[in-house]
C-alpha positions as CSV (number, residue, x, y, z in Angstrom):
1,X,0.0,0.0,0.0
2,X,3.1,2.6,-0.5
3,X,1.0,4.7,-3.1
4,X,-2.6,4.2,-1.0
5,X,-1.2,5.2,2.0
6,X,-0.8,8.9,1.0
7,X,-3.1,11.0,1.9
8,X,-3.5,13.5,-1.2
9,X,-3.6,10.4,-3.8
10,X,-6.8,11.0,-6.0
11,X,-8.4,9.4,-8.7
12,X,-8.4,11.4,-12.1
13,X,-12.1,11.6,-11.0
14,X,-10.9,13.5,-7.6
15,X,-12.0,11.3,-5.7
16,X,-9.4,10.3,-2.8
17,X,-7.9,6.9,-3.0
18,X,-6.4,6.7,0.1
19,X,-6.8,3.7,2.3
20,X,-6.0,3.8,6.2
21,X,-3.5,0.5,6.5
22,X,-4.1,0.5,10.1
23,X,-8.4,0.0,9.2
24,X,-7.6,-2.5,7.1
25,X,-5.1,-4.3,9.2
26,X,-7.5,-4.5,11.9
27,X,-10.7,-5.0,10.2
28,X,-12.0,-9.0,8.8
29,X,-10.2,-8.1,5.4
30,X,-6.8,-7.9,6.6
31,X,-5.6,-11.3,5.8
32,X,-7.0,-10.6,2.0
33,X,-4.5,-9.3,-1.0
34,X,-6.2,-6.3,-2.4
35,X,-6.0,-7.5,-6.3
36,X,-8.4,-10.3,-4.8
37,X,-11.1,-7.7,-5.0
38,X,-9.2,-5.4,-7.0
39,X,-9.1,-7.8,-9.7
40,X,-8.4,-5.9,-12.8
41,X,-5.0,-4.7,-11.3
42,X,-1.9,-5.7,-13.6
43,X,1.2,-6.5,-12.2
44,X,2.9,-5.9,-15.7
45,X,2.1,-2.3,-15.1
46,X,5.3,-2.0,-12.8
47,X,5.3,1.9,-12.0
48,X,1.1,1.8,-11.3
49,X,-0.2,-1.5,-11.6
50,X,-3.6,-0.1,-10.3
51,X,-4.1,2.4,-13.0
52,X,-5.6,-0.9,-15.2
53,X,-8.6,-0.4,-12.8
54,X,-11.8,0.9,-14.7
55,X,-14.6,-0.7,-12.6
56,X,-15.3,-0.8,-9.0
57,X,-15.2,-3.8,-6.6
58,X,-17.8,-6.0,-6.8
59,X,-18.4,-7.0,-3.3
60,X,-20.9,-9.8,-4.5
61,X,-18.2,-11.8,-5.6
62,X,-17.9,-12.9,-1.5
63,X,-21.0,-11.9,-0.6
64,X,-24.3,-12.7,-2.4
65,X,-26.2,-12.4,0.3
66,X,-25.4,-8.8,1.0
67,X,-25.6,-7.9,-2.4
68,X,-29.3,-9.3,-2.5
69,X,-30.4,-7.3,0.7
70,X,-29.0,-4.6,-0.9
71,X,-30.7,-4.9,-4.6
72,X,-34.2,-5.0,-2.8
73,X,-33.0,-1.9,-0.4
74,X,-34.5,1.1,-1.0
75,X,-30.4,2.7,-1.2
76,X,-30.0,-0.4,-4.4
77,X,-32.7,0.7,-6.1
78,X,-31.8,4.6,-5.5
79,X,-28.7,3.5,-7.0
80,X,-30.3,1.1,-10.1
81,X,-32.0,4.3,-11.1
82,X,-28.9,6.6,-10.8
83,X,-29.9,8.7,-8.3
């Protein structure tokens, strides 16, 4: 996480991309490489292997259950609708 851990990394978007190591080095992810839910990241890409990256994560991959609460939710379908 040497390029995540600063603080004023964005996204050509602006959104930040910074990720707090010591949240995910306590939280139930920990033990988890990111490119297994970062899964379009290329290692080939040596200087910015991330910048392969067009989609986000898709949490339903470990998850299903979640992701099926959350297509019925009122926030889902909020977000269906792109709104």
């Amino acid at each position: 996480m040497t390029c995540h851990g600063k603080r004023d990394l964005k996204a050509r978007n602006g959104k930040s991309m910074y990720v707090n190591q010591s949240e995910v080095r306590d939280s139930t992810h920990a033990q988890i490489a990111c490119a297994q839910c970062h899964s379009e990241v290329n290692v080939a890409l040596h200087t910015r292997p991330c910048a392969a990256i067009t989609h986000p994560v898709d949490c339903t991959k470990c998850h299903a259950q979640v992701g099926q609460i959350y297509e019925t939710s009122t926030h889902g379908q909020l977000h269906d609708a792109g709104n």
